[in-house]
N, C-alpha and C positions, 0 to 999 in steps of 0.2 A: 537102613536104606542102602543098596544096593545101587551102585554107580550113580548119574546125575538126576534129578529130579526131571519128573515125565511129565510136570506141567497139569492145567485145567483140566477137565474131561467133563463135558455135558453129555450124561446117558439120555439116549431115548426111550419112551415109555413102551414097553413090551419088549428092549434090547434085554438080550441074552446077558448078566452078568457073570462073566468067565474068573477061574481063580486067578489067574494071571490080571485081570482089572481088578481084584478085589486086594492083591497084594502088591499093585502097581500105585494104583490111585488113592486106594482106603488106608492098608496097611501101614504104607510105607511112609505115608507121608501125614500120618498121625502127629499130635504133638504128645510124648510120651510125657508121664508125671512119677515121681521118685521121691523115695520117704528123704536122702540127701547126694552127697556128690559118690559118696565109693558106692550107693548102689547103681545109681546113673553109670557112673564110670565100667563097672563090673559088665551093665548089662548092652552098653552103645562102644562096644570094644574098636568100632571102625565108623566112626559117625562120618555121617556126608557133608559136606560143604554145605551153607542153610539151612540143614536141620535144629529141628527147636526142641529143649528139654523144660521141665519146669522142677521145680527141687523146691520140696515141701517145708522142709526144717528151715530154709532161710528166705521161702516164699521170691524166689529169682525165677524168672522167666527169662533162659540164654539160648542163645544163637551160636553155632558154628561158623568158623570163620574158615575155615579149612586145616587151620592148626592147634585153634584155642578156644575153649567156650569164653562168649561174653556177654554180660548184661544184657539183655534186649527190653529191657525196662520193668516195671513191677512196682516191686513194694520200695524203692528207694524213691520214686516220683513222688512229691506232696500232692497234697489238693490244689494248691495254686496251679502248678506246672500243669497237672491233668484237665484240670477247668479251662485251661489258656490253649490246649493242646485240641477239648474238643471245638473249638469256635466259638465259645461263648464269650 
């Protein structure tokens, strides 16, 4: 990701999709997934503030903070916590 995030975007039906929206809105703001952390690491060398990774070997879904990935929740949540979490 390349400087701050660009936000929502509702395309209009027959709008022009330009590389510039497909690497602004699509691209860039994908949630990448990694077999562990040195390839994440290797491949998000400049990650952006709110950017989200997922890392396969220890099943973590993290968040950039602007200096450190962290937990953004996952596999460390039980059933209770995620039950109580959707309204039920």
């Amino acid at each position: 990701m390349a400087g701050a995030p660009a936000g929502y975007r509702t395309f209009s039906a027959g709008e022009v999709l330009t590389a510039a929206n497909v690497q602004t809105y699509l691209q860039d703001q994908v949630i990448s997934v990694f077999a562990n952390e040195a390839a994440a690491n290797a491949a998000l060398a400049a990650p952006a503030e709110g950017q989200f990774r997922i890392l396969n070997d220890t099943d973590s879904f993290q968040r950039y903070t602007g200096s450190a990935w962290v937990d953004a929740g996952g596999a460390s949540v039980g059933f209770e916590q995620t039950f109580l979490l959707m309204g039920a």
